[in-house]
Every structure is written in C-alpha cells, then in structure tokens.
C-alpha positions in Angstrom: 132.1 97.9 175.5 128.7 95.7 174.8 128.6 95.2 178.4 128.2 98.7 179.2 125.7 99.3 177.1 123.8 96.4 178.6 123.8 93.8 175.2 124.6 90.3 175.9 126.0 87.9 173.2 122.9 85.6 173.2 120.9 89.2 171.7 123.9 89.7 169.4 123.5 86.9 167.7 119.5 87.0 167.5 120.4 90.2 165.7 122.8 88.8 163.4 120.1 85.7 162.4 117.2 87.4 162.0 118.2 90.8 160.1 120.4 89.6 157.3 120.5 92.0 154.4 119.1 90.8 151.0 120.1 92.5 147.5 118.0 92.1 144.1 118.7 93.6 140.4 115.8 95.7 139.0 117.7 96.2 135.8 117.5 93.1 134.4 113.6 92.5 135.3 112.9 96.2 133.8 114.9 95.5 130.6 112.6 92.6 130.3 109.7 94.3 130.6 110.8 96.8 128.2 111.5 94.2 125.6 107.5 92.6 126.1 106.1 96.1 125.8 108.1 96.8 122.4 107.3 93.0 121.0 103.8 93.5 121.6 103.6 97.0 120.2 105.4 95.4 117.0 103.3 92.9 117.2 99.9 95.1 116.9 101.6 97.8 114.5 102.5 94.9 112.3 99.4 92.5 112.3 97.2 95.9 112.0 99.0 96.9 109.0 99.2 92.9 106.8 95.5 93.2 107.4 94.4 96.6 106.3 96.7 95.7 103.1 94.5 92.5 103.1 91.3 94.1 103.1 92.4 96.8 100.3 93.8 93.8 97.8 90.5 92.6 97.9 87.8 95.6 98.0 89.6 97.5 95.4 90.5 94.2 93.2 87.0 93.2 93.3 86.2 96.9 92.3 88.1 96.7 89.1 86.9 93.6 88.2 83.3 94.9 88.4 84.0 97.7 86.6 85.6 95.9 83.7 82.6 93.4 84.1 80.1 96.3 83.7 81.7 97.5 80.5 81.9 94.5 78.8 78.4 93.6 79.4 77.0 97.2 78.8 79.1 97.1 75.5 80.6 100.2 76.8 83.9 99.0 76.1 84.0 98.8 72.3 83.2 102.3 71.9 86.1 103.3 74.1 88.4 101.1 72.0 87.9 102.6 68.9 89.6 105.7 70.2 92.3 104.3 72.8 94.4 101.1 73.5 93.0 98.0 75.4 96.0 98.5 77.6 95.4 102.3 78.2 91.7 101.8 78.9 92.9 99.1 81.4 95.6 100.9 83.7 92.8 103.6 83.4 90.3 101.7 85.3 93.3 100.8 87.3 94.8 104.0 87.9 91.0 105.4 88.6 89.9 103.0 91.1 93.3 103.1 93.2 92.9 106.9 92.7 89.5 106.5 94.4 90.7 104.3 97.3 93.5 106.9 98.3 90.6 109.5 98.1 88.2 107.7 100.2 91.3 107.2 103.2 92.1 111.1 102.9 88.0 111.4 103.3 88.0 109.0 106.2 91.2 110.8 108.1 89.4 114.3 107.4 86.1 113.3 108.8 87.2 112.3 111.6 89.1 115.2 112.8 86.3 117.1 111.6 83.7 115.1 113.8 86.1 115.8 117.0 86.4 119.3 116.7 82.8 120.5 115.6 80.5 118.0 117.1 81.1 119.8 120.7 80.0 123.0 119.4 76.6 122.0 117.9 75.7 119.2 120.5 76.8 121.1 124.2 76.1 117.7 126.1 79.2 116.3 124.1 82.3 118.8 125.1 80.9 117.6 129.3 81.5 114.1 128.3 84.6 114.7 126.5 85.7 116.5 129.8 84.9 114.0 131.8 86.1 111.3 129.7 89.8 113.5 129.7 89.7 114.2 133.1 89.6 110.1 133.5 92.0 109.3 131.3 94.2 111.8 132.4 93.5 110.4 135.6 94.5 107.3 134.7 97.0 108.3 132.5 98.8 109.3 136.1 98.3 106.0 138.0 100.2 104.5 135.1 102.9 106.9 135.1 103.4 106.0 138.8 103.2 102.2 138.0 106.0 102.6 135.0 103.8 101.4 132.6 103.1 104.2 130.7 106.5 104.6 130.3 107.2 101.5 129.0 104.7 101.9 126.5 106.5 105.7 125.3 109.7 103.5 125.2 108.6 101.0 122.9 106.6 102.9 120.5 109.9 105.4 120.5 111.7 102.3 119.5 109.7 101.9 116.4 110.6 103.5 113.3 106.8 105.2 112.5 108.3 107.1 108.9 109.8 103.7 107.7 106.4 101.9 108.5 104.8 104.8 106.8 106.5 104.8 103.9 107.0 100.9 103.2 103.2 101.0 104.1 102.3 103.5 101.4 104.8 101.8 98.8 103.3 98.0 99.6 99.7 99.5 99.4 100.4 100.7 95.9 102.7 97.6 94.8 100.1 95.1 95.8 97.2 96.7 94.9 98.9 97.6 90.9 99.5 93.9 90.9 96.8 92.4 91.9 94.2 94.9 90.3 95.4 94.0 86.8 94.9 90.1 87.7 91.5 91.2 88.7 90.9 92.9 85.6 92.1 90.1 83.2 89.3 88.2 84.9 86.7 91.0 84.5 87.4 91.2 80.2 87.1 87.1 80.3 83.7 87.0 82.3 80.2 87.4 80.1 76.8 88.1 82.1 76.8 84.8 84.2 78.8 86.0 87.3 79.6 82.3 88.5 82.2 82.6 85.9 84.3 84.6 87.6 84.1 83.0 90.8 86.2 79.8 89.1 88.4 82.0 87.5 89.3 84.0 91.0 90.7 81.3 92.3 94.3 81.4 91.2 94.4 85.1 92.0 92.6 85.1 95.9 94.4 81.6 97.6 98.0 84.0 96.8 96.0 86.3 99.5 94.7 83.5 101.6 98.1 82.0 102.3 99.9 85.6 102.4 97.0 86.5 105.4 98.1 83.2 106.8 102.1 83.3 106.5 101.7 87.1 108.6 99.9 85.1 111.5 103.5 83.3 111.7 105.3 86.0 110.8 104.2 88.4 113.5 105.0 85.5 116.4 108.5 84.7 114.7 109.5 87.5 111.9 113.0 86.2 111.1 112.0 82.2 110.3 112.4 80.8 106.7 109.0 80.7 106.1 108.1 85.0 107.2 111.7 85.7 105.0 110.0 83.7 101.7 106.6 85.0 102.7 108.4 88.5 102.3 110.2 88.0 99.5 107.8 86.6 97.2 105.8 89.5 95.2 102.2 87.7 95.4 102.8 87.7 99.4 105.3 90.4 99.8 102.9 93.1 100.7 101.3 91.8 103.4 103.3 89.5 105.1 106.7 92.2 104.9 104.3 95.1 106.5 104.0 92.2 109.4 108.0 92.2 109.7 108.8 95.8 109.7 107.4 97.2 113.1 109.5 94.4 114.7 113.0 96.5 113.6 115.2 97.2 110.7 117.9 96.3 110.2 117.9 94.1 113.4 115.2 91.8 112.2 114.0 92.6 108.6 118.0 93.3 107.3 117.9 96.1 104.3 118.3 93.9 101.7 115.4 92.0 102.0 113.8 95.0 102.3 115.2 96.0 98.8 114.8 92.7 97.7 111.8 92.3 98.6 110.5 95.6 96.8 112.5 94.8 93.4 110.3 91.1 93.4 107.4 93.8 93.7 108.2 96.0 91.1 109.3 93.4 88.5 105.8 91.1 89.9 103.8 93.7 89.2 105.3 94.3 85.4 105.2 90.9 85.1 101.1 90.7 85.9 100.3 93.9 83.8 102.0 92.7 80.9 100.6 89.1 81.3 97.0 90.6 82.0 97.2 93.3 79.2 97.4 90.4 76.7 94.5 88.8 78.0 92.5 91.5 78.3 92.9 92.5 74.8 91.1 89.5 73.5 88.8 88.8 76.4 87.3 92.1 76.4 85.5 91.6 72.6 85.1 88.0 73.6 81.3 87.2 74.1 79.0 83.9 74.2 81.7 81.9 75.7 83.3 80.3 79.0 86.5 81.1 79.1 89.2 78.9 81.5 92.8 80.1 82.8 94.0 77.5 80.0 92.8 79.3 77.2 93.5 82.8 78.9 97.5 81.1 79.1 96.9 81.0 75.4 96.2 84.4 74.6 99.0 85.7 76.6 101.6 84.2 73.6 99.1 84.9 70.8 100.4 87.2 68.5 99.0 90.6 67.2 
C-alpha cells in the first residue's frame, strides 16, 4: 500500500523522528498564577490597611493629647470640672476628636467624587482628557483581557472578602484609636507648659506602635507564623498588625477564633487603658509646677478618692 503511493521506509521513518507529538498541562501553571495574583492583592489590601490604622493611632492620639495640653495650660479645665466629672470631660475630648476623624474621611470620600463629576463641567479642557485617558485605559484594559491578566486580577480580588475587611477595618479603627487616645490623654493632664515633657512620657505609649508597624511587615510575607498570631492577638498591636492578616483569608489563614479572640483582647485592652488613664488624669489635670514620671503616674492609678 505505501508503495503505491510512492513512500519508502527510509521517509517513514524521517517522519516518525522528527514529528513526535508533545503534551503540556496549562492547569497547573494557571492555578499558579491565580494563587500569585490573589497573594499579592492580599498583600497590598493588607499592608494598605496596618498602615492607614498606623497613621490614624498617631494623628488623632497626638490630637487628644494637645487638646488636653491646651486646657490644662489655658486653665480651661478647672472651670469645666466644677460642673462635670474628670472622666466625662475626658471620653469627651475622646469621643470629640474620634468624631472629628470619621468626619474628616466622610469629607475626603465626598470631595472626591465631587471633584470627578463637576470639575469637567466648569473646566471643558478636562472632560477631553478624561476621554482620552478612558479611551486608553480601556484600550488597555483589552490587551489585558486578551493576555489573561485582567482576569486574574477580577479572580483574586473576588476571592477576597471586601465586607469582612470593611467591617474588621471600621471595628479596629475604633478599638485602637479608643485605646490609645486615652493613653494619649493621661499624658496630656500630666504635661505643664514645657512640651519636652511629654516627649519622655510618650515613650511607653508610641514603641507599642513602632513594633506593631514592624510585626505587619512580617505578617503580610508570612500571616500564619507565631510571631503575626501574637502580633494579632495582643490589644496594643492587634489593630494593626490583624488588618495585615485578614485580606490573606478567613478562616483559611486568620481562623475565627482569633478573630474573636483577638477583638475580646481589644475590648477588655481598651477598658483596661480608660480606666487606668481616667485615674491618672484626675490628679494630673489640677497638677501644676511639677515633672511628673510614669512612676508617680503608676501611683495615682491605686490612690484612693
């Protein structure tokens, strides 16, 4: 039959050697792919939100001790306590401040939707740009669909849970900054004019911070060792270093009693720092002429009356 159709046995076999058919797997190389896109999109959703709690522990901390500081040194403050509580004119200052920092991020969010929707109408140069600047993107926006990329991106941010990050983000913004703010203002009631005073006694309350914003720069590259769990855990370092864990999956990495554990620390830390600071600011915020040290603020915490 080969014969009649003119094909030797010499071109048989050069057939047989040189086209020999070759399989691969794409499933395993896409999964893997997958997997990167979603670990770094963890990874940004998670080091993006430790920080932001970072930066607010500290502006708004600062902001209460200030305030504290201005009323003591204006003698504000001993009018106000003739009519109310030490403790209620503290968790008001508190309560105020935090009240102003939630205002301030609905201001931001507002302004800038604002700014993207009317800024085309007074300035007509802007909507061409934005046209163009669509018209690339979605340009670009289809190259990547061809390449798969831009659909391993939707597959990874699908993968993460944006409500629980939300929320948890919400709760930890309040949790740290209700526990730290009252350090900060047990500070502010024990400072006089000279404002090198409170920078030695803010240094108890800001290395917590330093070594939280630390433990989340290992916890983002390995969320489930021993040192991101106790990082979590711990109230002083809970808030940022859990909002690191979370975008990386629960309950497949951050398991839900941590997560509950880690919020009761929280909640009992920050009882624990407002009763601890309302003592102190009782007698420190009357207290003038004097340097004051964390060992004789200790004191006042167990003084009676």
């Amino acid at each position: 039959m080969l014969s009649s159709l003119n094909i030797d046995k010499k071109q048989l076999d050069s057939l047989q050697k040189g086209n020999e058919v070759k399989f691969s797997t794409l499933n395993g190389k896409e999964e893997k792919e997958d997997n990167n896109v979603k670990a770094g999109i963890s990874y940004g959703v998670g080091y993006i939100s430790g920080f932001l709690i970072y930066i607010i522990l500290f502006i708004y901390g600062t902001m209460v001790m200030r305030g504290v500081m201005e009323e003591k040194t204006n003698r504000i403050a001993e009018v106000i306590i003739s009519s109310v509580k030490p403790f209620q004119l503290m968790m008001g200052k508190i309560i105020g401040i935090g009240a102003v920092g939630l205002v301030q991020f609905l201001i931001w969010i507002g302004l800038t939707i604002l700014l993207r929707f009317v800024l085309p109408l007074f300035i007509p140069g802007m909507s061409e740009t934005a046209n163009v600047m669509n018209h690339g993107a979605n340009e670009a926006m289809q190259q990547a669909q061809h390449s798969g990329a831009f659909n391993s991106l939707l597959h990874g941010l699908s993968e993460i849970n944006i409500p629980l990050i939300l929320g948890c983000f919400i709760f930890y913004f309040l949790g740290g900054y209700l526990l730290y703010s009252s350090l900060f203002a047990a500070v502010g009631s024990a400072v006089n004019e000279d404002p090198q005073d409170a920078q030695s006694l803010l240094l108890p309350i800001t290395m917590p911070i330093i070594f939280a914003i630390v433990i989340m720069t290992k916890a983002v590259n390995d969320p489930t060792s021993g040192l991101a769990v106790f990082g979590s855990l711990f109230p002083l370092t809970s808030p940022i270093v859990m909002m690191a864990r979370i975008p990386f999956g629960v309950p497949n990495t951050v398991p839900y009693w941590q997560l509950i554990l880690s919020m009761v620390f929280l909640i009992a830390g920050f009882m624990g720092t407002t009763w601890v600071s309302a003592k102190i600011y009782r007698v420190g915020i009357l207290m003038y002429g004097k340097k004051v040290t964390w060992k004789e603020m200790w004191k006042w915490t167990f003084r009676k009356n």
